[in-house]
C-alpha positions in Angstrom: 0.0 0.0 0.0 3.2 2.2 -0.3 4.3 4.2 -2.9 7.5 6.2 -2.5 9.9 4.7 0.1 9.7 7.9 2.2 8.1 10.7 2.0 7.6 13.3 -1.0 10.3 16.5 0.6 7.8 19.9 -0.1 9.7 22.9 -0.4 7.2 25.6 -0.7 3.8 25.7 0.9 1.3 28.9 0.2 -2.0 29.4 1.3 -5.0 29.1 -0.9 -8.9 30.0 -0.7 -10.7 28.2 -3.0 -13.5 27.9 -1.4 -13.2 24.5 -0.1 -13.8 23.2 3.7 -10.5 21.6 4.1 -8.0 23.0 1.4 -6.0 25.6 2.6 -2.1 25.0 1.0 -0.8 24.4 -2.1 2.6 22.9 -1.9 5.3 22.8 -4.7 7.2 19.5 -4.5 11.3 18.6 -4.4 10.1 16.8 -7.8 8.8 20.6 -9.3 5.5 19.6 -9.3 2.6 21.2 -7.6 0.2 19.4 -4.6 -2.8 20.0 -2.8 -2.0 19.9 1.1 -3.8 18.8 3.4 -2.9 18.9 7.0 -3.6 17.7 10.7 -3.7 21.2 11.7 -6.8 21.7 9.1 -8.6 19.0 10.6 -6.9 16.1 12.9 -8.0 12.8 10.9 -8.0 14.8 7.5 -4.7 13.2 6.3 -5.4 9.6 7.4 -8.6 9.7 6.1 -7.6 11.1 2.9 -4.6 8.6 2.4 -7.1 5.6 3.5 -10.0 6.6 0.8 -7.5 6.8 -1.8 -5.4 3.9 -1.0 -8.9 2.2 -1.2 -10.4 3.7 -4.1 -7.3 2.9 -6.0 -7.7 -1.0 -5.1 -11.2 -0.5 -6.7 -9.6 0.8 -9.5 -11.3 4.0 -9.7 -10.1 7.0 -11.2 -8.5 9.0 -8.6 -5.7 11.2 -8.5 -3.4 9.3 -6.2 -2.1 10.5 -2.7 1.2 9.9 -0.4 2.4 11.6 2.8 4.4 14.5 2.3 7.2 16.3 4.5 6.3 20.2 4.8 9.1 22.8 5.1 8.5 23.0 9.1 9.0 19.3 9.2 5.6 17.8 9.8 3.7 15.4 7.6 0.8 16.2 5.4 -1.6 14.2 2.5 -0.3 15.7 -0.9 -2.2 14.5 -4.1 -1.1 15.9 -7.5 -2.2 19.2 -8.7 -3.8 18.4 -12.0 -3.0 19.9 -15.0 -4.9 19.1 -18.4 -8.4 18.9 -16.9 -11.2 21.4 -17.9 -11.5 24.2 -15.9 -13.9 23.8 -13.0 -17.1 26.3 -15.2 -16.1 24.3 -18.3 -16.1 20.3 -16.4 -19.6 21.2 -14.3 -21.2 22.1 -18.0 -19.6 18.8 -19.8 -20.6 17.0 -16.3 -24.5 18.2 -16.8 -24.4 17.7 -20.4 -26.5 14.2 -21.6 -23.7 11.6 -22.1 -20.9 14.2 -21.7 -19.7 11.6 -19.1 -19.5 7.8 -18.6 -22.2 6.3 -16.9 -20.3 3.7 -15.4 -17.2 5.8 -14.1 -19.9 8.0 -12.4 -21.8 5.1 -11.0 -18.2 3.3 -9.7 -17.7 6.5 -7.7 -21.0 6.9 -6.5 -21.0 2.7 -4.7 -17.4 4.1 -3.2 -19.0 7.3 -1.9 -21.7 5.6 -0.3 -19.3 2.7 1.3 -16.8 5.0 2.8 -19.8 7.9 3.4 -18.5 10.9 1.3 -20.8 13.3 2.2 -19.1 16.1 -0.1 -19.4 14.5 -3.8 -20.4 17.9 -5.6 -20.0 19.1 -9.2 -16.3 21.1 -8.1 -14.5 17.6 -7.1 -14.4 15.7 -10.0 -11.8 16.3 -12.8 -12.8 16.3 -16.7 -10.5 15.4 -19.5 -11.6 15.9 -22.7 -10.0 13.1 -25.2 -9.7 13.4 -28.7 -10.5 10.1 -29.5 -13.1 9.2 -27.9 -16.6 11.3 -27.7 -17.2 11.1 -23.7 -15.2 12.9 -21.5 -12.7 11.1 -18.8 -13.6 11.9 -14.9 -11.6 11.9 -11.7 -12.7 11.6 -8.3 -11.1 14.0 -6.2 -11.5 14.9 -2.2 -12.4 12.6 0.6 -12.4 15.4 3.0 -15.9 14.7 4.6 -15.5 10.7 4.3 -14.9 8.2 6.3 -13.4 9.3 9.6 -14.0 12.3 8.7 -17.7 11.8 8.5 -18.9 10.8 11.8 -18.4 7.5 13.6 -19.4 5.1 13.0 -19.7 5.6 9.3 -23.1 6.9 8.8 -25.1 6.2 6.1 -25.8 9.4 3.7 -28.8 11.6 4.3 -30.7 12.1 1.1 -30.0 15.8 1.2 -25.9 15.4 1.0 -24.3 16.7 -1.5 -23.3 13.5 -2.9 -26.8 12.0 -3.5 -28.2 15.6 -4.7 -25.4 15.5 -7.2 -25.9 12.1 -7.9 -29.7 12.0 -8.3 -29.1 15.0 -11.2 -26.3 13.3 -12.7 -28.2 9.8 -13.4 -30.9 11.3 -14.5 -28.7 12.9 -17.4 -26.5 10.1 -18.0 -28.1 6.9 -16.6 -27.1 4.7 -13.5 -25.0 1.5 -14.5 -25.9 -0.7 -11.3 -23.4 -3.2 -13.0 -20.5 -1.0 -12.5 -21.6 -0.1 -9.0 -21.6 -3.2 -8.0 -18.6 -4.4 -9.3 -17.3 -1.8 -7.0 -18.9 -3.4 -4.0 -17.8 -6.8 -5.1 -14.3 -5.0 -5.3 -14.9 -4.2 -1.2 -16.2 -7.5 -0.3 -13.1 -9.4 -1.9 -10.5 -7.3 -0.6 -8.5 -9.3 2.9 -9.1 -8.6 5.9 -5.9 -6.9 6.6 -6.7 -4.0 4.1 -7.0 -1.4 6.1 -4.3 -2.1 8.3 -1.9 -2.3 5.7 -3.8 0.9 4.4 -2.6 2.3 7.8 0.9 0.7 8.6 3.1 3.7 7.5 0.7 6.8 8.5 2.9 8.7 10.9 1.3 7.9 14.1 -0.3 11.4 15.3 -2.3 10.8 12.3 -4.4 7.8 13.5 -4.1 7.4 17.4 -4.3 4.1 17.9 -7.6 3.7 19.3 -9.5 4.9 16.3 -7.3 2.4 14.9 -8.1 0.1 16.2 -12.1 0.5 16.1 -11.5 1.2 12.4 -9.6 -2.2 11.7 -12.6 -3.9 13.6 -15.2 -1.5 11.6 -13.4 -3.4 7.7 -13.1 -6.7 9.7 -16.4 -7.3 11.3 -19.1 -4.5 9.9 -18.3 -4.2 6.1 -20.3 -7.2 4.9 -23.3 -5.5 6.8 -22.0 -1.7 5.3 -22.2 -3.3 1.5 -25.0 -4.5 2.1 -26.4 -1.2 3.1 -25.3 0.0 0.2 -26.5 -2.5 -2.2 -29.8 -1.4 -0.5 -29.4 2.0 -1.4 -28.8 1.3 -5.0 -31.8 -0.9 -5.7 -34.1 1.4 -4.5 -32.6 4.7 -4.7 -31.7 4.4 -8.4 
């Protein structure tokens, strides 16, 4: 569940308002390329929660930006992900993403059985990335921010309320393009199959402030013993919501 062997070395941080609940830096990386930051000192389980969704969503093979812990200039550790370059910008992606078959059906219905496992309450029209590909006629999307997922969400994981962001978005977005309950639940399959030791390997190399080790504990036991009964949930959700 590792990438690099230690951690990406940031050597400029700035501050940023976009607008966003949890994004506040910008970071330029050792490497020359540019991150989003986000920090323990934004929100204490923000990294670790960022780092596990996308660890997870990656095993799902979803279309996600990638993650990895980063060393700031002060010497603490952040979750970096890769500012992307070569999307549409945000006006441009939120008109392709409400355009009839602008957008895969499938991609959007993979990301939606992932929001619903891990409880993204957050899934609006700003957090996913659009390339446009000449060669083929719909648009590629990225999932991007798990900022209100997981432990961020509440705990245990709730299921979502009907009037999140995520199903609002969702609801409008199948309704354009269609739901492919197929790719969904290939995504739950995904979760069911994964071992048991997931999320602790997931977890082995946070730095430890990240994930005190009682909520590390209840969140080991949470994918051991409750995720049959959490897919199942959301299988629910996906019959009869959709």
């Amino acid at each position: 569940m590792q990438g690099r062997l230690w951690p990406l070395e940031i050597v400029r941080l700035d501050p940023v308002d976009l607008g966003e609940n949890d994004l506040r830096a910008i970071g330029v990386g050792i490497d020359g390329l540019t991150y989003a930051i986000k920090r323990s000192s934004d929100a204490a389980l923000l990294p670790a929660t960022e780092l596990i969704c996308t660890r997870l969503a990656l095993a799902c093979d979803l279309p996600v930006l990638g993650g990895e812990i980063a060393q700031l200039p002060d010497g603490t550790m952040a979750f970096a992900s890769p500012w992307e370059g070569g999307t549409l910008a945000t006006q441009e992606a939120r008109v392709l993403l409400m355009t009839k078959g602008g957008v895969s059906s499938q991609v959007l219905s993979a990301i939606l059985a992932f929001d619903l496992f891990v409880g993204n309450q957050n899934r609006h029209l700003g957090n996913f990335l659009v390339r446009r590909d000449p060669n083929h006629s719909v648009a590629a999307v990225v999932a991007t921010d798990f900022g209100r997922a997981l432990l961020m969400a509440g705990w245990p994981v709730p299921m979502l309320s009907p009037t999140c962001n995520t199903l609002v978005v969702a609801h409008a977005l199948m309704r354009l393009h269609g739901f492919d309950r197929d790719a969904a639940l290939r995504v739950t399959g995904r979760l069911y199959s994964l071992p048991n030791d997931t999320l602790e390997r997931c977890c082995r190399d946070l730095p430890p402030h990240w994930l005190p080790h009682g909520i590390a504990v209840k969140l080991d036991d949470w994918w051991r013993n409750q995720r049959i009964a959490r897919l199942e949930q959301v299988a629910t959700v996906i019959d009869h919501a959709f």
